[in-house]
C-alpha positions as CSV (number, residue, x, y, z in Angstrom):
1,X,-15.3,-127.1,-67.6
2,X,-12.4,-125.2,-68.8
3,X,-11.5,-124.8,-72.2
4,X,-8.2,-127.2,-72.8
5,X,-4.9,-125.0,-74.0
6,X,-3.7,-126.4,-77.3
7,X,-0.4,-124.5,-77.4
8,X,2.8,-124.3,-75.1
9,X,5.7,-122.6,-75.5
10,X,8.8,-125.0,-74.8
11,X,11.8,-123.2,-73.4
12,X,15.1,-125.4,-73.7
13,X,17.0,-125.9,-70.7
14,X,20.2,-125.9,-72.6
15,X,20.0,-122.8,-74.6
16,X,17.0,-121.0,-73.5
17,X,15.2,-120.7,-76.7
18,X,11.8,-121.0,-77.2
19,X,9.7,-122.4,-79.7
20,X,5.7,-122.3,-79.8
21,X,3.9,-125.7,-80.3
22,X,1.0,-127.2,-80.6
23,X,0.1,-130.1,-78.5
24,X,-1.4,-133.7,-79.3
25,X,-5.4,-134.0,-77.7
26,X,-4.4,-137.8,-77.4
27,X,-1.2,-138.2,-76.7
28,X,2.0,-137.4,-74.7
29,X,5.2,-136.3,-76.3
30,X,8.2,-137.9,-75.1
31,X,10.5,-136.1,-77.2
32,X,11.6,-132.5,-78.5
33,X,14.6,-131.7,-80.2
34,X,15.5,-127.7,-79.6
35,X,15.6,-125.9,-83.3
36,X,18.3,-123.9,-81.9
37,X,21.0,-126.0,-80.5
38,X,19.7,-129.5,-81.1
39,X,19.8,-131.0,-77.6
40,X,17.1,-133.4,-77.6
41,X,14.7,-133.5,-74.2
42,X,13.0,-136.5,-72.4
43,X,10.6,-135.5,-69.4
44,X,11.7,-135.1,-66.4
45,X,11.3,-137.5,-63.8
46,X,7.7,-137.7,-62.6
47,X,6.7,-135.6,-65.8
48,X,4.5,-137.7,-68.5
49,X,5.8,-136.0,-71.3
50,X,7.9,-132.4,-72.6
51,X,5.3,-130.2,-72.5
52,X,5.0,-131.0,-68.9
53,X,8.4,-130.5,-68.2
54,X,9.5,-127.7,-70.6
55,X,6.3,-125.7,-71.7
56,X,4.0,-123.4,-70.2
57,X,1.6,-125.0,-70.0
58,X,0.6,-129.2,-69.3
59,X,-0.2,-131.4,-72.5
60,X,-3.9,-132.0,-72.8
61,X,-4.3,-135.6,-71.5
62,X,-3.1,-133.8,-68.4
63,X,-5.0,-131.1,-68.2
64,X,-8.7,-133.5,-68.4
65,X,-7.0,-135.0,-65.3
66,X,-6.6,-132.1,-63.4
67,X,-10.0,-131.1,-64.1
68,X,-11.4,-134.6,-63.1
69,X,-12.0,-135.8,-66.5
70,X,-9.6,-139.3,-66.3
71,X,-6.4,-139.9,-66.2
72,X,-5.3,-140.9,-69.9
73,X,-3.5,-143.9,-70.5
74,X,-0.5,-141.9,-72.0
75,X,-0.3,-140.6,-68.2
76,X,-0.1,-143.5,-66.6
């Protein structure tokens, strides 16, 4: 099993900035306001949550499903 990545790095798509977070083990967030220019972010469609979308790399709950570990029920 791989070792799950608890940071991402969300880049906004209206100013470009980025700003290094850490991810909830449990959970999917659905929101993220940019520091910078204060454009707040939903997922894109077919994304569970911002990290998905925006960050480099998929939120936790995500990650045990792609590594055949259940799909969370913030996923679904």
């Amino acid at each position: 099993m791989a070792a799950l990545i608890l940071e991402s790095t969300l880049t906004c798509p209206a100013c470009k900035h980025q700003q290094r977070e850490t991810m909830p083990l449990d959970a999917c967030q659905y929101l993220w306001e940019c520091p910078a220019c204060h454009a707040l972010h939903k997922p894109l469609p077919g994304d569970c949550c911002v990290h998905c979308s925006y960050g480099s790399a998929p939120c936790p709950p995500k990650q045990l499903e792609r590594q055949g570990r259940g799909k969370p029920k913030c996923c679904r």
